[in-house]
C-alpha positions as YAML, in Angstrom:
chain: A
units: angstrom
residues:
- id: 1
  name: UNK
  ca: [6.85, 1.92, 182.52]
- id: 2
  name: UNK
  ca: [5.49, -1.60, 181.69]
- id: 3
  name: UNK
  ca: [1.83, 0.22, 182.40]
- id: 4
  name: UNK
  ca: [2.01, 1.38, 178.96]
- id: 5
  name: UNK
  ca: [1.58, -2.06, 177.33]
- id: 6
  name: UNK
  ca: [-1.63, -3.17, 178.39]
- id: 7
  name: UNK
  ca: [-2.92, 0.56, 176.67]
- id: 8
  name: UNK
  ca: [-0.51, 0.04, 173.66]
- id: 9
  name: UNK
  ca: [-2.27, -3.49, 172.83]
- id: 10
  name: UNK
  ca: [-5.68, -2.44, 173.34]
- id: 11
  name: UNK
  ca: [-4.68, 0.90, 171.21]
- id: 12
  name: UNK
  ca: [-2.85, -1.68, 168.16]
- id: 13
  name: UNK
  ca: [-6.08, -3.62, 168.26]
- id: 14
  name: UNK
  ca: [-7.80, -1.00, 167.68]
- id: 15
  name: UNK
  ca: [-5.71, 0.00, 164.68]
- id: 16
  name: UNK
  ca: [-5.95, -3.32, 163.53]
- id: 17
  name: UNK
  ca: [-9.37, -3.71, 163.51]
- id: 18
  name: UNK
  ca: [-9.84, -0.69, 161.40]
- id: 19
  name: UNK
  ca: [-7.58, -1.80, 158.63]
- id: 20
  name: UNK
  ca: [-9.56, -5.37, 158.33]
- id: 21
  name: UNK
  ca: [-12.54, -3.30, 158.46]
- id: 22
  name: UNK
  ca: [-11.14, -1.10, 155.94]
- id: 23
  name: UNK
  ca: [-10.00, -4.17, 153.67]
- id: 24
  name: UNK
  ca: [-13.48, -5.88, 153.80]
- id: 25
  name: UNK
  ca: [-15.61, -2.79, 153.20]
- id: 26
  name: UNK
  ca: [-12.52, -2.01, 149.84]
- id: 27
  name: UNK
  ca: [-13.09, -5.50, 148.64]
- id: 28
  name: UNK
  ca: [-17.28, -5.22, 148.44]
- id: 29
  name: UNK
  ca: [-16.81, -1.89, 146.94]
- id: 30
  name: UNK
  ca: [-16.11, -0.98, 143.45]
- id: 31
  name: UNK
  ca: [-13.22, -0.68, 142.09]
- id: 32
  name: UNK
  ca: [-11.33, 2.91, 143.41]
- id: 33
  name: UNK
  ca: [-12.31, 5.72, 140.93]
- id: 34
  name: UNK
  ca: [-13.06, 9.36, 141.29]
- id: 35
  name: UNK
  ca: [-16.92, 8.87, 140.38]
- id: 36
  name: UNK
  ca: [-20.11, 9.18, 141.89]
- id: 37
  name: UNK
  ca: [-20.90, 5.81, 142.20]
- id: 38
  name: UNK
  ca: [-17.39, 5.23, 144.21]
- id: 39
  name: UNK
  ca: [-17.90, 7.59, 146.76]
- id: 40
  name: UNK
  ca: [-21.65, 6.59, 146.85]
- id: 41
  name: UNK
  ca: [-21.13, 3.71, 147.71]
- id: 42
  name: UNK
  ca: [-19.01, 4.58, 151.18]
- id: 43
  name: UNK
  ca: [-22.26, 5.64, 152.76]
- id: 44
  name: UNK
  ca: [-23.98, 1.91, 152.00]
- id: 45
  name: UNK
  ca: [-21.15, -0.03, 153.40]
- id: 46
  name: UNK
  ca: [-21.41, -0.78, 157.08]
- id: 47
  name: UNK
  ca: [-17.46, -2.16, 156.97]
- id: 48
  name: UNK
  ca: [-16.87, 1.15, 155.96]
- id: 49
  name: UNK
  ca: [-18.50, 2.64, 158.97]
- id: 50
  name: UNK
  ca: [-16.64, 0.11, 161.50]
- id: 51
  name: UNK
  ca: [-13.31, 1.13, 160.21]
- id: 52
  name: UNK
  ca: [-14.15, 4.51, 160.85]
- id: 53
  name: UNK
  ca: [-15.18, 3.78, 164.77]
- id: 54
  name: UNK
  ca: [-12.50, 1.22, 165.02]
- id: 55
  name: UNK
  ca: [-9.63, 4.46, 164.33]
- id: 56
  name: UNK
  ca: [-11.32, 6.76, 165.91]
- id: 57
  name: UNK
  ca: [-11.45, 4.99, 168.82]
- id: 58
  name: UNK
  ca: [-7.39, 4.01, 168.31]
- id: 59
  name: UNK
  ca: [-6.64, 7.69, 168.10]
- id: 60
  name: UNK
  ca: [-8.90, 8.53, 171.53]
- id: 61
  name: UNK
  ca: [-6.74, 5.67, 173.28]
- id: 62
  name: UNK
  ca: [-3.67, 7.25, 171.29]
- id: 63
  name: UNK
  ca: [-4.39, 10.48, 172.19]
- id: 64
  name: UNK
  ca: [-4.17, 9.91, 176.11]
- id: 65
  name: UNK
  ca: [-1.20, 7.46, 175.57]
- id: 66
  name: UNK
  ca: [0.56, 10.15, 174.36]
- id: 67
  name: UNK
  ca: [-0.40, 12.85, 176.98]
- id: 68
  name: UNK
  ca: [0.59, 10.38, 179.89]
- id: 69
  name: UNK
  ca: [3.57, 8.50, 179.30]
- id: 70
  name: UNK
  ca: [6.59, 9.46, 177.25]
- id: 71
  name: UNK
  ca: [6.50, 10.35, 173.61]
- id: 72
  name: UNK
  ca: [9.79, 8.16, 173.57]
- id: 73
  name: UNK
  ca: [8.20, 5.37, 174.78]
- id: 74
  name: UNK
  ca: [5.09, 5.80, 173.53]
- id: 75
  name: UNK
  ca: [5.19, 5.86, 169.83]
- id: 76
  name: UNK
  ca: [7.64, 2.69, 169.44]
- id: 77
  name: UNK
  ca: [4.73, 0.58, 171.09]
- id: 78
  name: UNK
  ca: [2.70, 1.42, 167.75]
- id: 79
  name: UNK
  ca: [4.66, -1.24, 166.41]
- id: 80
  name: UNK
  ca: [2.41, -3.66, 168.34]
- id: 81
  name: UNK
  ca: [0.29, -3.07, 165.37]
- id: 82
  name: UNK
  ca: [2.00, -5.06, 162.89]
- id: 83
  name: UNK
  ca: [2.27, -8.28, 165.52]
- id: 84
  name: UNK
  ca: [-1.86, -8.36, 165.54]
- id: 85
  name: UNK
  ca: [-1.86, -7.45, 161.90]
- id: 86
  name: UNK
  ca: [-0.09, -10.21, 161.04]
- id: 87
  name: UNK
  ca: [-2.02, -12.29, 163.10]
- id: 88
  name: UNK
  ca: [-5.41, -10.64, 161.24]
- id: 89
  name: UNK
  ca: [-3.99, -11.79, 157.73]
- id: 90
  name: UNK
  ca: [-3.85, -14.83, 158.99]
- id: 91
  name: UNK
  ca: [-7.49, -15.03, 160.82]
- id: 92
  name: UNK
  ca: [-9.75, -13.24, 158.52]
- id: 93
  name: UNK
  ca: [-8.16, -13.50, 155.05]
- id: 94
  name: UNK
  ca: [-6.25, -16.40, 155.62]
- id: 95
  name: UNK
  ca: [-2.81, -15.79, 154.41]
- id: 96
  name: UNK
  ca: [0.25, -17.97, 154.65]
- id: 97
  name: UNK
  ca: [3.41, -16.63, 157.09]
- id: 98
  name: UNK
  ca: [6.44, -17.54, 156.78]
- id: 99
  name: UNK
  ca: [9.19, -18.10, 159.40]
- id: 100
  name: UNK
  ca: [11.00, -14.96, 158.16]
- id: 101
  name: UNK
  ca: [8.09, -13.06, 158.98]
- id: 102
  name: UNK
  ca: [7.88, -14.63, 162.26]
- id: 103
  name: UNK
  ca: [10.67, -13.99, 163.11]
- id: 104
  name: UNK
  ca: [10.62, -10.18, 162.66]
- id: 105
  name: UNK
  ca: [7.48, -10.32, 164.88]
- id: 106
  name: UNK
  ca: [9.80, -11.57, 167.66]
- id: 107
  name: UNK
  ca: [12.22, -8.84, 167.39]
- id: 108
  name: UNK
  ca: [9.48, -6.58, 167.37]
- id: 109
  name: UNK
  ca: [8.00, -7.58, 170.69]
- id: 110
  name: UNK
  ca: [11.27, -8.15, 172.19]
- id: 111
  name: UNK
  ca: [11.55, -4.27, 171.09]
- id: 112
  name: UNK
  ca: [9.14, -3.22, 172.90]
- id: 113
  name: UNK
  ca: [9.57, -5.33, 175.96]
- id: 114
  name: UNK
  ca: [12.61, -3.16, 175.99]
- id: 115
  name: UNK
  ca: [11.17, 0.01, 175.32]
- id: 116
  name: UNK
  ca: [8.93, -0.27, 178.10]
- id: 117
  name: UNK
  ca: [11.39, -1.60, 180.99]
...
């Protein structure tokens, strides 16, 4: 079952990337409002436009994860995600993490490592 990690990163990395990409594109927009100028301004922002690829993408990858190997082992690896999103809050909008948080990321992968023997 350990083929299922190499696919699970690749998928989480995916998922990751969209949420930076939806973070930068949120932060050069205006503020969230049900107005013209809001929604406008989706279609302008090229962020916007990677986040979108970025999940699509992560649900193509997710969508033959889930038709080859076990639902059971399958959708616990989709806590890979928060490992390389914790390690995106630290690269792109430079955030502090603390051991506590570390340390959760540990039991995380250690979770999986599990999952997947």
């Amino acid at each position: 079952m350990w083929r299922i990690i190499p696919y699970a990163i690749l998928q989480s990395i995916l998922l990751v990337g969209g949420q930076v990409f939806l973070k930068l594109a949120l932060t050069r927009m205006p503020s969230f409002a049900w107005t013209r100028e809001f929604w406008m301004s989706i279609f302008t922002n090229w962020q916007f436009a990677a986040c979108g690829l970025f999940f699509g993408l992560a649900s193509l990858l997710w969508m033959y994860i889930v038709k080859v190997f076990p639902f059971s082992s399958a959708y616990p690896m989709v806590s890979l995600s928060y490992v390389f999103g914790m390690l995106a809050a630290i690269l792109f909008f430079h955030e502090e993490v603390s051991i506590a948080k570390w340390l959760g990321v540990v039991f995380i992968v250690l979770g999986c490592m599990l999952i997947a023997k």
